[in-house]
C-alpha positions in Angstrom: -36.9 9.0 4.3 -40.7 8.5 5.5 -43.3 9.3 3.2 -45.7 12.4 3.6 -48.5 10.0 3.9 -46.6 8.3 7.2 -45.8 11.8 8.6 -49.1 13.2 7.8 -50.9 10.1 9.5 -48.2 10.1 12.2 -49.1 13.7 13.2 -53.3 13.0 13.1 -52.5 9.7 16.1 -50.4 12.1 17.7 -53.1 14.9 17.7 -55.7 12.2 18.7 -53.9 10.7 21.3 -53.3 14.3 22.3 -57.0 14.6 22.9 -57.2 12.3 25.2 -53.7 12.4 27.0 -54.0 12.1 30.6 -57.7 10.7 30.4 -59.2 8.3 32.8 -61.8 5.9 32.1 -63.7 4.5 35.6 -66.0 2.0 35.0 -68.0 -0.3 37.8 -69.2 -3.9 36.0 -71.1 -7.0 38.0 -70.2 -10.4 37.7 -73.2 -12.8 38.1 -71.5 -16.1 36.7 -68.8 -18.3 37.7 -65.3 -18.2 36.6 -62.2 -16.0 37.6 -63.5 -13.1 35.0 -61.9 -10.2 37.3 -58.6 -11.2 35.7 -59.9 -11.4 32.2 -61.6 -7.7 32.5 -58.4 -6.5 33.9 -56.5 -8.0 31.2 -58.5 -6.2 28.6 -57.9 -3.0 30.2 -54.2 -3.6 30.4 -54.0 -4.3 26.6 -56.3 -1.0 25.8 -54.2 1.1 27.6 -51.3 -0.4 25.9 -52.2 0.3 22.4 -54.1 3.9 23.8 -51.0 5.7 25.3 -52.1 8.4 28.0 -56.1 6.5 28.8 -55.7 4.9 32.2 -59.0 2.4 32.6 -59.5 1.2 36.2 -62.2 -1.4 36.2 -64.1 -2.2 39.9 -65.6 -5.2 40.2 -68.7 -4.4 42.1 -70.6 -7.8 42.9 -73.7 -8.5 41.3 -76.2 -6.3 39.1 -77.7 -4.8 41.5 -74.7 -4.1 43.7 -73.0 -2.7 40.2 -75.9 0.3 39.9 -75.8 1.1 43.6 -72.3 2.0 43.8 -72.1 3.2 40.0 -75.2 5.7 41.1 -73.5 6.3 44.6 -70.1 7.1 43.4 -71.6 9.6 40.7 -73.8 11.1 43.9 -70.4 11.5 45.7 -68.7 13.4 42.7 -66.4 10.0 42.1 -65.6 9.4 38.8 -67.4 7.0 36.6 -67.4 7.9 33.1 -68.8 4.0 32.2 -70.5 1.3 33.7 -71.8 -2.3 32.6 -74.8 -1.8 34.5 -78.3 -4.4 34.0 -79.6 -4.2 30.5 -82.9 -3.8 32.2 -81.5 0.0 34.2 -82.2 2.2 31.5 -85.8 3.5 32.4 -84.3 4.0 35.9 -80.7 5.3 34.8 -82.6 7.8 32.8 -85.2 8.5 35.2 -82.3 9.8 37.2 -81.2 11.5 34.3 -77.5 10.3 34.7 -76.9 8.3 31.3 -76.5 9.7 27.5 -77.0 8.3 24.5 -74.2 6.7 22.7 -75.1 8.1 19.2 -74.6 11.7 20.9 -70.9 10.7 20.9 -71.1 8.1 18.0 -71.0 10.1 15.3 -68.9 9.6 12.9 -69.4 7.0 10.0 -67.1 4.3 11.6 -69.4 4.6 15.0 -72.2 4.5 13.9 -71.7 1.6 11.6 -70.0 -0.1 15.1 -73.6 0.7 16.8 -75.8 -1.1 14.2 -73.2 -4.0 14.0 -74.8 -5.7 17.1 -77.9 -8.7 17.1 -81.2 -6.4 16.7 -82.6 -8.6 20.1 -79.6 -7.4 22.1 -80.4 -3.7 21.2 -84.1 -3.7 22.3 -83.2 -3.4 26.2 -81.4 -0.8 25.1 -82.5 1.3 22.7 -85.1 4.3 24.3 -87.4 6.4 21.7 -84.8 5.5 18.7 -82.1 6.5 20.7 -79.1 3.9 21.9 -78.3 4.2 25.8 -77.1 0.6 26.1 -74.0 -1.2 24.2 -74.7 -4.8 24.3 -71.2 -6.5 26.5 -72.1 -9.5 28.5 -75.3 -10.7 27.7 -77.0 -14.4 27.5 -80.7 -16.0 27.1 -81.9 -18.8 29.4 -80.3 -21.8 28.2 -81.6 -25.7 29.1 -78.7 -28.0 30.5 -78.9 -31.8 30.6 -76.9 -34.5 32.2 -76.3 -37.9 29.3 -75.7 -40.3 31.9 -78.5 -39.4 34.4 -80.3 -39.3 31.0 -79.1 -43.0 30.0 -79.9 -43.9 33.7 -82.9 -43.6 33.0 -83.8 -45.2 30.2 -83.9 -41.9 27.9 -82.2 -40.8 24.5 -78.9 -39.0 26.1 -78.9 -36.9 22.8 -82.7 -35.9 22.7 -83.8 -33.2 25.4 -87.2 -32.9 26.1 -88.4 -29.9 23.3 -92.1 -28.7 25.0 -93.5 -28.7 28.6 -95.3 -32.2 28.2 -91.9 -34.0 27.7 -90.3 -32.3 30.1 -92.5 -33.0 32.7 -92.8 -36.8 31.7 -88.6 -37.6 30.9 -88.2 -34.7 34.9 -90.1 -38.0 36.4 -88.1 -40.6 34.9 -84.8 -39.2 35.9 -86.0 -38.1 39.4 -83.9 -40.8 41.7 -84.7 -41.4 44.9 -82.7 -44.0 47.7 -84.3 -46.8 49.8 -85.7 -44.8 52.4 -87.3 -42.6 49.6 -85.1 -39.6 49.7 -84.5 -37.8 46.2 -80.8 -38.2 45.3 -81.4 -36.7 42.1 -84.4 -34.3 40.8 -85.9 -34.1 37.6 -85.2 -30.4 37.0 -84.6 -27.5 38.4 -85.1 -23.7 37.8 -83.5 -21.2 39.9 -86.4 -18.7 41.5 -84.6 -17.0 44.1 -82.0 -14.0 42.5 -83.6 -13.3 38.9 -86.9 -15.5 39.5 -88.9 -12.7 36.9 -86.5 -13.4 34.5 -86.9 -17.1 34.8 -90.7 -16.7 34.6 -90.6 -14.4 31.8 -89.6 -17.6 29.8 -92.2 -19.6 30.9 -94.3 -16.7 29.9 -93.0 -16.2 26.5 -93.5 -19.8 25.7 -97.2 -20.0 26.8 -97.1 -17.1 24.2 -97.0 -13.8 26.5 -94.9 -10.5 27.3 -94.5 -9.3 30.7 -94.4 -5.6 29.4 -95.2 -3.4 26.6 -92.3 -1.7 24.5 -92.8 1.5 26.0 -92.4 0.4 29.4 -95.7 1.3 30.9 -97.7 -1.7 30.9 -97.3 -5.3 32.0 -99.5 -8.0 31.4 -99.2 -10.3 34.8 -102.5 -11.3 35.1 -102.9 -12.5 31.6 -104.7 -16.0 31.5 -101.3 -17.5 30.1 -99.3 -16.0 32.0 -101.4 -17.5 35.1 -101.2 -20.3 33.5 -96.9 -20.0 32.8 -96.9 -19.8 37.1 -99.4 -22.5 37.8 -97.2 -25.1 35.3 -93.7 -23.7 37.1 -95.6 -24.3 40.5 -97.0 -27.6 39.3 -93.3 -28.9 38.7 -92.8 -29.2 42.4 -96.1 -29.4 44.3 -97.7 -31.4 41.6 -95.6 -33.5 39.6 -92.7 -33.9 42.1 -90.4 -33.5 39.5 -88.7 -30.7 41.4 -88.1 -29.1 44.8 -91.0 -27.6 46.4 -90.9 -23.9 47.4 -87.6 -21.3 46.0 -84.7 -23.1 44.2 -81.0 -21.1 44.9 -79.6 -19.2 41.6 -76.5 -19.2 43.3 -76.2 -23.3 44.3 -77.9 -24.3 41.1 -75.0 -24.5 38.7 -73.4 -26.6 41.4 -76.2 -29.2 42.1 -76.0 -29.9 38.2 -72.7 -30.4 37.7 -72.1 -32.9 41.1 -75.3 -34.7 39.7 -78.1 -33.6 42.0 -80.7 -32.3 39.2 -80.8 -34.0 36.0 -81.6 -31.0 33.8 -81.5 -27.4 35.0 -82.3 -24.0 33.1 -79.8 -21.3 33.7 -78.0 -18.4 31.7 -75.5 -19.4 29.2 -73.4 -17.2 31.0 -72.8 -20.4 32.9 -71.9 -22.7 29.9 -68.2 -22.3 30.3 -68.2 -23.0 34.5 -70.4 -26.0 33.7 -68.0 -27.3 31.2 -65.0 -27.0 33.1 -66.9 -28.4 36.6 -68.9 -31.3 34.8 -67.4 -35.0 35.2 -70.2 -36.3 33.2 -70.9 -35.6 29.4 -73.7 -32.7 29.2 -75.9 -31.3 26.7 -77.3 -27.7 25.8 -80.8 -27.0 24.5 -83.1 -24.1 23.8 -85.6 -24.0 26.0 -88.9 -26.3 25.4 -91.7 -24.9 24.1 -95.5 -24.7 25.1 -97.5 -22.3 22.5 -93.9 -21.8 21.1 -90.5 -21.4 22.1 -88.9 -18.7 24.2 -86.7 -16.9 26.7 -85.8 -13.3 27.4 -82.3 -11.9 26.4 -80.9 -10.7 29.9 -76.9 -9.3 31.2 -75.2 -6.1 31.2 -74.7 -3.4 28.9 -72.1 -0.2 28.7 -73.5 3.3 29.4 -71.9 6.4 29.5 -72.5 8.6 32.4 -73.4 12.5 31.9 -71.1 13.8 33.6 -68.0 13.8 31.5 -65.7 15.6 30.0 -65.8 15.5 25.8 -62.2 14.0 26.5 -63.6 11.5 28.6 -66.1 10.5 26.1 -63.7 10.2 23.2 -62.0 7.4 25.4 -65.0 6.0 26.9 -65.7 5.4 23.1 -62.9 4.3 22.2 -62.9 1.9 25.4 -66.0 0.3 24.7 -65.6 -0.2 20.8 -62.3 -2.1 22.0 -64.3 -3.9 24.4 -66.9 -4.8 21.7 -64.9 -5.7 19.1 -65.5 -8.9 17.4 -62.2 -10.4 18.4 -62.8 -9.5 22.2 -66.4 -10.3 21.9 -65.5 -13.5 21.2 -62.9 -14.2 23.4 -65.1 -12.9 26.0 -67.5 -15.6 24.5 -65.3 -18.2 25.5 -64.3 -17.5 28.4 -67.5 -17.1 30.0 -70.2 -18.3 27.7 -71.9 -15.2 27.4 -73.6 -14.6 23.9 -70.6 -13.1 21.4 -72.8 -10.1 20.3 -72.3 -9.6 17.2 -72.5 -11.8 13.8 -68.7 -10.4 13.0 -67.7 -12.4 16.5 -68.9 -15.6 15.3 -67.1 -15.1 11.6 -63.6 -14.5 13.6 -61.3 -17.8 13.3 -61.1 -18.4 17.3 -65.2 -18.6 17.9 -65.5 -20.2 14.4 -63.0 -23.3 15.7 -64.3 -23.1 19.1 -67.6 -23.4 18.7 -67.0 -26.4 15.8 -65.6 -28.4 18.8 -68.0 -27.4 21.1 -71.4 -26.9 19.2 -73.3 -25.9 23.1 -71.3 -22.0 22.1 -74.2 -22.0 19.6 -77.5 -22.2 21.3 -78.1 -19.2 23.1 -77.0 -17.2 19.5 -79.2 -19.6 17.8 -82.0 -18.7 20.7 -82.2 -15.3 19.5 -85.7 -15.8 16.9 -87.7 -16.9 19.9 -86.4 -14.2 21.9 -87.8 -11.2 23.7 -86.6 -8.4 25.9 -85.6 -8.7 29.7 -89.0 -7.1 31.5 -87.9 -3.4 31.9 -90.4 -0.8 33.0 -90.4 2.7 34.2 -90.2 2.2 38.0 -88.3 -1.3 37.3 -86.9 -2.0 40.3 -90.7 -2.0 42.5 -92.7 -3.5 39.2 -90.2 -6.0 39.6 -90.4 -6.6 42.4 -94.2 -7.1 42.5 -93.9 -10.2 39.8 -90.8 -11.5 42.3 -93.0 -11.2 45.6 -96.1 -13.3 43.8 -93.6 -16.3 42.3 -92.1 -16.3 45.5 -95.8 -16.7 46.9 -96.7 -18.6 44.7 -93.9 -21.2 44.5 -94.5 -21.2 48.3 -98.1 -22.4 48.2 -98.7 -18.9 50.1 -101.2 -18.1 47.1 -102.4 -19.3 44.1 -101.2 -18.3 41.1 -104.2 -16.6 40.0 -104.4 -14.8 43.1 -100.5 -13.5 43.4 -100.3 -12.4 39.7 -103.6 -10.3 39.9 -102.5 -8.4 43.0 -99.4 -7.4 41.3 -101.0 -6.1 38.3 -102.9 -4.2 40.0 -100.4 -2.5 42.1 -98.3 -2.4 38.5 -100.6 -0.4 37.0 -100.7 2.1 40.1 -97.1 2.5 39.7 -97.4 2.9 35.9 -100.4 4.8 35.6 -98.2 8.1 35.6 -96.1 7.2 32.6 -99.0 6.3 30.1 
């Protein structure tokens, strides 16, 4: 005979289940990494819907972040549905200047939630978080991370176990390991650092180690023509045009994780989002390192968060929840940790038996976590995508030799502060 207890809590699944029967759950995400992850993503949905009866999820794969927010935004224009979307950490001024997103403690509300929404790192939340309210749930996220090659390392006559840890050893170990062939071609560079894709978010580290933030916490003020930050460009220019130590002019985000793992750079900065492509690509023993330091040490958090769309149905939202509190949970957060090499994204991921073996045998899982004291937001501003775009346009120059430093990061203050002037 079952118990009154079972019956009883047999009858509240049923009526919860109930409220959600029949419920679909849309949601658009980016991929901006390498590795088959469409598979993974629609193997999580498969097992959510298996233990949700009556919540269909249909993930779409959507390209990169900023492919992901145009056809999230254009589908919701349309009247598609999209109840979610892993969307840029960086969107929410923008998401909720178009007044399409809620907050997740709106819907969050019970004890259990909103002990799940302070269970994340405090660093991943502050792209997220908008006047104490939480618009962004932290899912695939990463810092800048600082690959080496050992044998390129042991090549040339350096420690294969100690990285360069400030800008003055990196610069002198970069022109060791450059390699050139008899007609004086490089073979190898030094290093390399992606500026074409996500070039401000590679600067903001160079930034942030010469001890500056591109932007203020309320997103309406940034600080490019700081004297350190001038001096953050004219150091990431000098590593081509002055020290030869890298390619002159724009290196490719998208051929970069390539040209380290067949041997063409010697060390390369990239997200960790990468770590796991690089270890299964690499036929040559690599390390991982925090970024080196000038004033200090530093790189912004960056990746995608989950937000949920306005226009839904309280059904919807229950599932949404439920969805993304599946999706966040530390055993998915770590497997998703693995199989990419995104940051898990919460402390409980990295106390779950899988991460904790993993990253025993592979201590690289660690770094970008361990990252997270010298870390600082991903620059987000009202009117993000053209104040962006400003900083781009004057690495770009800058890298370029089309203007100095100086020069490029003073214009685009000044055209920063026209575009921010309203929101102060």
């Amino acid at each position: 005979m079952r118990s009154i207890f079972a019956i009883v809590t047999a009858a509240l699944i049923g009526l919860a289940q109930a409220a959600w029967a029949d419920t679909e759950v849309t949601f658009y995400y980016p991929i901006a990494v390498g590795g088959p992850l469409t598979k993974v993503i629609d193997g999580y949905a498969a097992d959510f819907e298996k233990s949700n009866p009556g919540v269909k999820v249909k993930p779409i794969y959507a390209g990169n972040y900023d492919d992901a927010r145009i056809k999230a935004l254009a589908a919701l224009k349309a009247g598609q549905p999209a109840q979610i979307s892993v969307l840029f950490s960086i969107d929410i001024y923008e998401l909720l200047e178009q007044d399409v997103i809620m907050a997740w403690d709106d819907v969050a509300t019970s004890a259990d939630d909103k002990a799940w929404i302070k269970s994340f790192y405090p660093a991943l939340m502050l792209n997220g978080t908008y006047k104490n309210k939480v618009y962004g749930i932290p899912f695939q996220r990463s810092t800048i991370v600082m690959y080496w090659n050992k044998d390129a390392f042991k090549e040339a006559g350096l420690d294969p176990n100690k990285p360069p840890a400030n800008w003055d050893e990196m610069t002198r170990m970069a022109g060791k390991l450059v390699k050139k062939d008899a007609s004086g071609n490089v073979q190898r560079w030094g290093v390399e650092v992606p500026s074409t894709g996500y070039a401000y978010w590679m600067f903001q580290a160079f930034a942030r180690q010469n001890g500056q933030d591109l932007m203020n916490r309320d997103g309406n003020q940034t600080n490019y023509a700081n004297p350190d930050v001038i001096a953050a460009l004219q150091y990431w220019r000098d590593l081509g045009a002055k020290y030869k130590v890298m390619p002159e002019g724009t290196v490719e985000w998208g051929t970069l994780r390539q040209a380290f793992t067949e041997g063409k750079t010697a060390i390369m900065w990239h997200t960790t989002g990468n770590l796991t492509a690089v270890r299964d690509q690499a036929k040559f023993p690599f390390g991982v390192a925090m970024l080196p330091a000038a004033k200090q040490r530093g790189s912004p958090t960056g990746g995608g968060n989950f937000y949920l769309f306005k226009k839904t149905t309280p059904e919807e939202r229950k599932a949404a929840l439920a969805f993304v509190k599946f999706m966040t949970a530390p055993e998915r957060a770590a497997d998703w940790s693995m199989a990419t090499g995104y940051v898990a994204t919460s402390p409980a991921a990295y106390d779950t038996p899988k991460l904790k073996d993993y990253a025993a045998g592979f201590p690289p899982a660690l770094v970008a976590r361990d990252q997270f004291q010298y870390a600082t937001p991903e620059l987000s501003t009202f009117q993000t995508g053209r104040v962006r775009k400003l900083l781009d346009d004057a690495i770009q120059a800058s890298l370029t030799g089309q203007k100095q430093p100086a020069d490029a990061l003073k214009a685009a203050q000044a055209e920063a502060d026209k575009l921010l002037k309203p929101y102060r």
